[in-house]
C-alpha positions in Angstrom: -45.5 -35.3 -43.2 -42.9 -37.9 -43.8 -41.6 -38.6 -47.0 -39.4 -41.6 -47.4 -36.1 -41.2 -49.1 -34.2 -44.6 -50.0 -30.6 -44.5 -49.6 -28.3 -46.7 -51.6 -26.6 -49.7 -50.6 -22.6 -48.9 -51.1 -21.3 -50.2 -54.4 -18.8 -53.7 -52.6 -18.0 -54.5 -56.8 -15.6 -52.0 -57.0 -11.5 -52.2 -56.3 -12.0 -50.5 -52.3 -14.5 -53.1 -51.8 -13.0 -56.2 -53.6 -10.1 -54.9 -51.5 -12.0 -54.9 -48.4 -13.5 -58.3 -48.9 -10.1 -59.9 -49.2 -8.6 -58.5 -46.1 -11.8 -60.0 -44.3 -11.6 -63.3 -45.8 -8.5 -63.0 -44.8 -8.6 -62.3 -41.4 -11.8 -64.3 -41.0 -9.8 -67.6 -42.1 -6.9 -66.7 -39.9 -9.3 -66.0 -36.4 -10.9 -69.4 -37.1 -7.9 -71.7 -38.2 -6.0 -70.1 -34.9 -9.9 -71.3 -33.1 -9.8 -74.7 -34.4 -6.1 -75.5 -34.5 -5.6 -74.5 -30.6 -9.6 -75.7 -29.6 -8.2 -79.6 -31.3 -4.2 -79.0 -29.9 -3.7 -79.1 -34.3 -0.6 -76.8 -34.2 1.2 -77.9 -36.6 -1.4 -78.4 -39.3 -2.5 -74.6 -38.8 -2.4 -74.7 -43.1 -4.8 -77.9 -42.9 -7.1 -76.3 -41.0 -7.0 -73.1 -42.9 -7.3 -74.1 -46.7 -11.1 -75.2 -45.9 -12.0 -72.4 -43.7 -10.7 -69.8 -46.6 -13.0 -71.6 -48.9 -15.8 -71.4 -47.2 -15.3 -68.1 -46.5 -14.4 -67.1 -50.0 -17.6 -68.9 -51.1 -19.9 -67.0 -48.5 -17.9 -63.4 -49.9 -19.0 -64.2 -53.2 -22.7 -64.9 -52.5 -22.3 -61.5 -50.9 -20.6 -59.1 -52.5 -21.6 -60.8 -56.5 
């Protein structure tokens, strides 16, 4: 027979994952600011482009992980 054993979802509140969701905000707003600022020829407003991308992102992290 098969019994069904539920396995927990890994605990992202703690330091290691608040950790971890930094670094990927991080390298999630860098990846699309380098995207948008080369896609539009924006160079030298890479900050510009950035700021908004790190707070969407930052948003989307904390509809996630809280």
């Amino acid at each position: 027979t098969y019994t069904h054993t539920h396995t927990r979802s890994p605990n992202v509140s703690g330091f290691v994952g608040l950790l971890a969701t930094a670094l990927s905000i991080g390298w999630c707003t860098v990846s699309a600011a380098r995207l948008f600022t080369a896609a539009q020829q924006m160079h030298d407003q890479f900050l510009l482009v950035a700021y908004p991308c790190s707070l969407i992102y930052g948003v989307f992290a904390l509809l996630t992980v809280f």
